[in-house]
C-alpha angles and dihedrals in degrees: 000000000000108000103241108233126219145216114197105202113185126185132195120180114194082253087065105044091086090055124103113238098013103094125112094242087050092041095049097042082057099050097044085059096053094052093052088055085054099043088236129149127241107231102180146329126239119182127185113200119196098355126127129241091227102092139358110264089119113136094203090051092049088054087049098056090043097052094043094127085066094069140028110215131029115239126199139148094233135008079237093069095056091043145351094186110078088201091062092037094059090046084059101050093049096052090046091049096057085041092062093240120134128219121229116183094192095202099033091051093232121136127158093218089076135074094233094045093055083047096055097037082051085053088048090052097045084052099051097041080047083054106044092045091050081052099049094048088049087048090059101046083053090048092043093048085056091041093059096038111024150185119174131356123301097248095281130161107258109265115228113290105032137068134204130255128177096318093327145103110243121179129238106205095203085055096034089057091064093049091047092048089045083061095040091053092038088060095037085072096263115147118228102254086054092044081050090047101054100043088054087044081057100057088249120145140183133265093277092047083255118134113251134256133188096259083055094050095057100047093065088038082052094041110113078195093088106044082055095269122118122204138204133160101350087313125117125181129168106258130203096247119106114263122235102207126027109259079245091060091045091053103047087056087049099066098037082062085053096060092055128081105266118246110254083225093058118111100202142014122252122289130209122210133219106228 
């Protein structure tokens, strides 16, 4: 029968150092104890000191992962020392698991090589993917709510012409005259791709210093941002932040849009807006 090796990993944040039975010296002593009652081999020893659990810029734990050929199960005290982020912790078991690496909490009896230790690490997943989507649904009614009523902006990146400060839409006029001349030439009758073309002819770039395209190009047309409206998820309420273009201007170009052929790459088709 193969000889499991082992890597001992011990962790110890600033937090911890006061508490009895949490140091490294007191950590290690108990897991090599518990590989001798196994019969198992200690690979190696990696020891954080001073690192939180909360995510994963350990260098000990770095060096672990990447020497994972060297070992074959994962040994630690308490789930808690290896990660205090579920969301971290499953990654990890996910990525041991397709590695063939098994998982072995000494004080908490889970380990992955047995038959009741995958059933009770499948239990712990179902209950952190129960618990992020509960999050994240709690997370959109939140951000609806705040859709519908305001105030503020619903944690964007900034669109081309404004900036942020402090919760707020702030223009930037540089940026703000290339919004205001993509709504002048698409009035004016210019398709995109020849709006695209002479913005780019111009030297002119996008927000992220990137040329334009047509997609690009209705996407800012199609933007309630810049008439004083914001948008999210089908919802469209008037904000507090300066327009860029009049709502009759928006909505011109909005109809000239509808009597185009909409781009397949559009998400969605032209909106009017009520001043």
């Amino acid at each position: 029968m193969r000889t499991v090796r082992v890597a001992i990993y011990t962790r110890v944040s600033t937090e911890d150092q006061a508490k009895e039975g949490f140091s490294l010296e007191a950590q290690r002593e108990r897991l090599e104890a518990y590989c001798l009652a196994r019969d198992w081999s200690v690979a190696a020893r990696y020891i954080d000191e001073g690192h939180s659990g909360r995510n994963i810029r350990r260098p000990a734990y770095q060096k672990m992962m990447a020497e994972r050929d060297h070992w074959d199960a994962l040994l630690v005290i308490k789930m808690d020392r290896i990660h205090r982020n579920s969301r971290n912790f499953m990654e990890m078991m996910e990525n041991l698991q397709e590695w063939g690496k098994d998982f072995v909490s000494a004080s908490e009896s889970l380990d992955t090589s047995t038959a009741m230790g995958r059933f009770v690490m499948d239990i712990i997943q179902r209950i952190a993917q129960l618990e992020s989507e509960q999050i994240g649904e709690r997370v959109k009614m939140g951000m609806t709510q705040k859709a519908r009523v305001g105030p503020g902006i619903l944690g964007f990146h900034p669109p081309l012409g404004y900036d942020v400060t402090e919760g707020r839409l702030v223009p930037i006029e540089a940026e703000a005259e290339v919004v205001r001349e993509m709504f002048d030439l698409c009035l004016s009758g210019r398709t995109l791709e020849e709006t695209a073309a002479e913005l780019n002819a111009n030297g002119l770039r996008t927000k992220l210093g990137t040329s334009w395209a047509p997609i690009k190009v209705y996407r800012i047309l199609h933007n309630p941002v810049y008439a004083g409206f914001l948008r999210w998820d089908g919802i469209v309420r008037k904000a507090d932040h300066d327009p860029l273009v009049a709502v009759e201007t928006f909505n011109e170009a909005q109809e000239r849009l509808r009597s185009r052929a909409l781009l397949s790459t559009a998400h969605a088709p032209p909106i009017l807006l009520e001043a």
